[in-house]
C-alpha positions in Angstrom: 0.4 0.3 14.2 -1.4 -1.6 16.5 -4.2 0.0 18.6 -3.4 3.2 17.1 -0.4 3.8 18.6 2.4 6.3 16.7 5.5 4.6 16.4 7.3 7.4 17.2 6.4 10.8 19.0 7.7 14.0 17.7 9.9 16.5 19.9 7.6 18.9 19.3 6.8 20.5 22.6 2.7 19.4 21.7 0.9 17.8 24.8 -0.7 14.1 23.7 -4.0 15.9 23.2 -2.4 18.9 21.3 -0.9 16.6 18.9 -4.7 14.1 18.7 -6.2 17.6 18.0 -5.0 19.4 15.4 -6.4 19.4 12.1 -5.1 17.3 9.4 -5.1 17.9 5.7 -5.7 14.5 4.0 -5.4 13.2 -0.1 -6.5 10.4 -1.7 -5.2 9.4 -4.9 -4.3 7.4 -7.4 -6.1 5.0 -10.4 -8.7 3.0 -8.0 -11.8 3.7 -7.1 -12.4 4.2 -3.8 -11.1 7.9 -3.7 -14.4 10.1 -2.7 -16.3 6.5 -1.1 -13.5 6.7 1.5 -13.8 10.7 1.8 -17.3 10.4 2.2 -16.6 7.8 4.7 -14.4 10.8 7.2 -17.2 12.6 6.5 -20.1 10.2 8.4 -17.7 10.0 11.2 -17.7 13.9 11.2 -21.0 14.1 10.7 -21.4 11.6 14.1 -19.0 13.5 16.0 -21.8 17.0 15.5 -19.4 18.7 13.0 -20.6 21.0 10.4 -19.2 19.6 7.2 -18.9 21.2 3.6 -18.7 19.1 0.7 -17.4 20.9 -2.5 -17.5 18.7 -5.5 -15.2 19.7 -8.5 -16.4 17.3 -11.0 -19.7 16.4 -10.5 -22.2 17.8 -12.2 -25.4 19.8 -10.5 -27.7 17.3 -12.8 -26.0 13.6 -11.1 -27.9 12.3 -8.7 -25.3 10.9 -6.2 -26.1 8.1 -3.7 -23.6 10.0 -0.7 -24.9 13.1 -1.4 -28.9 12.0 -0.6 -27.8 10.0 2.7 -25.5 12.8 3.8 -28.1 16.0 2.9 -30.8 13.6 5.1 -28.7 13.2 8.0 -27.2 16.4 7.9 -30.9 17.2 7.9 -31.7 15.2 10.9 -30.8 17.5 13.8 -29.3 14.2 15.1 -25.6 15.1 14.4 -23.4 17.2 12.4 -24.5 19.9 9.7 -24.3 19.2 5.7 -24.0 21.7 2.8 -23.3 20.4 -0.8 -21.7 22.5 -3.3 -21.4 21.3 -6.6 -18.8 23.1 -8.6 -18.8 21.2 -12.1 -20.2 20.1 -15.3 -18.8 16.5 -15.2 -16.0 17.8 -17.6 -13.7 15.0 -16.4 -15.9 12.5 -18.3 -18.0 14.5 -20.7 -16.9 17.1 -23.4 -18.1 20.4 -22.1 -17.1 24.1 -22.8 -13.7 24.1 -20.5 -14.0 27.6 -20.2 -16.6 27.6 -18.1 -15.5 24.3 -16.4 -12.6 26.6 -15.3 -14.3 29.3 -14.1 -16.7 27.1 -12.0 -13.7 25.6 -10.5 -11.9 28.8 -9.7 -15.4 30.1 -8.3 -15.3 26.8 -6.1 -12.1 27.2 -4.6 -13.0 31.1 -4.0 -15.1 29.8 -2.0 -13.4 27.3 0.1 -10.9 30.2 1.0 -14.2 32.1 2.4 -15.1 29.6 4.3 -11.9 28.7 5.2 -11.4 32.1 6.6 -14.8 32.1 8.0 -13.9 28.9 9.8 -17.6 27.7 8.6 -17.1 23.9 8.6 -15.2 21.3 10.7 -14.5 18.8 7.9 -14.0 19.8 3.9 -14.4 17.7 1.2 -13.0 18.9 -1.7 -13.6 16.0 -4.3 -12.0 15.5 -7.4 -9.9 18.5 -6.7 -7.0 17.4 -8.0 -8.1 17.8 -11.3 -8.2 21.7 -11.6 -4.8 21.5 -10.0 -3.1 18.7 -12.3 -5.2 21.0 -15.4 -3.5 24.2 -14.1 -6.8 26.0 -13.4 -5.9 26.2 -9.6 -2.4 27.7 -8.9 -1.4 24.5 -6.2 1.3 26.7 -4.3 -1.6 28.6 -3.4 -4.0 26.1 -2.2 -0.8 24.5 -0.3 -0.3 28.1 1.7 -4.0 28.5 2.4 -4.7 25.5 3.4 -1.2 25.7 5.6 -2.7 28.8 7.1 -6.1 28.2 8.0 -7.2 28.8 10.9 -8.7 27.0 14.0 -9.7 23.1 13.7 -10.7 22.7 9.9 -9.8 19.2 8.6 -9.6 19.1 4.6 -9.7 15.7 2.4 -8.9 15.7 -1.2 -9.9 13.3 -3.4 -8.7 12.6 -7.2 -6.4 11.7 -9.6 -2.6 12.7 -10.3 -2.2 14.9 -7.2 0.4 17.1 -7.1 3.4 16.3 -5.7 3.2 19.7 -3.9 0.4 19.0 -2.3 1.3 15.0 -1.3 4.3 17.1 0.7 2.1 18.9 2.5 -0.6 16.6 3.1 -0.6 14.9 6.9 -2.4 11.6 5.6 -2.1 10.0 1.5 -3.8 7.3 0.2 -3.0 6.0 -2.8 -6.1 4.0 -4.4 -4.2 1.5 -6.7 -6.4 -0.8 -9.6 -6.0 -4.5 -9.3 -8.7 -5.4 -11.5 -12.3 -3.8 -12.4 -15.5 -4.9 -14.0 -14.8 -1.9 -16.9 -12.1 -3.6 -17.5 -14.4 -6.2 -18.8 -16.7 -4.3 -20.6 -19.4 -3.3 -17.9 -20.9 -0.2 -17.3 -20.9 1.7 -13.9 -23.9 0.3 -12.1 -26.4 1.2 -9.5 -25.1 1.2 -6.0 -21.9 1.0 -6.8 -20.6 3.6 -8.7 -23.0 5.9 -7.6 
């Protein structure tokens, strides 16, 4: 696609600008890494454009210090460009043992509140990282996040991030990336390390 330009244009009945304008729901999947860094990365370009932009992460826990989440909370503080909030939603029960019962509930009480603010047509861009996992787990019924977020109102543009997406939710998505593994230093035998993995 050179210079951007669609291949193709829908018969619609959407003006150029219509079409350039309305809000897309995005995934990114699969086994590499990359998912959230490239999420993160819509989200600086939101945050230069002076959109409001919610971050709701499903995995993370409250106690990780993560490297996008300091630079985004200090520009977001800035006055310079966009507005940040940060949610975190988890326990880090993808990659530590915790009680799933709560893990469940925290997610459930996460999405709850992406449908508020959804409906309250709060933020410009959501991030919902490491989403898919409640979804793929069964916590989060995906027919119903795929008819909310089909329904929302006004300009709200939603990225995904995570693992095994549903294939519900590929279908309705506008824009999928799937993160495929070549080769990776745990692969090796190394830790995740400063500045990179987080």
């Amino acid at each position: 696609m050179p210079k951007g330009q669609p291949e193709t244009v829908p018969k619609d009945g959407l003006t150029t600008r219509q079409r350039r304008n309305r809000p897309l729901l995005a995934v990114h999947t699969g086994t590499g890494k990359g998912k959230s860094t490239a999420a993160f990365g819509l989200a600086l370009r939101a945050w230069n454009q002076g959109w409001p932009i919610g971050v709701f992460q499903f995995v993370k826990s409250a106690k990780w210090r993560v490297g996008e989440e300091r630079a985004l909370r200090v520009l977001g503080d800035s006055g310079e460009g966009g507005s940040v909030a940060w949610h975190k939603m988890g326990e880090g029960w993808s990659w530590v043992q915790r009680d799933l019962a709560d893990s469940e509930e925290a997610a459930r009480e996460g999405w709850a509140q992406v449908r508020r603010d959804l409906d309250a047509e709060r933020y410009r861009l959501y991030v919902l990282d490491e989403f898919t996992y409640p979804l793929h787990w069964g916590w989060i019924d995906t027919d119903e996040v795929v008819a909310t977020l089909r329904e929302r109102p006004g300009a709200q543009h939603v990225v995904i991030t995570g693992r095994n997406a549903p294939a519900a939710l590929i279908d309705a998505a506008d824009l999928v990336t799937e993160m495929g593994k070549v080769k990776h230093p745990m692969d090796a035998g190394q830790k995740g390390q400063r500045g990179i993995e987080w």
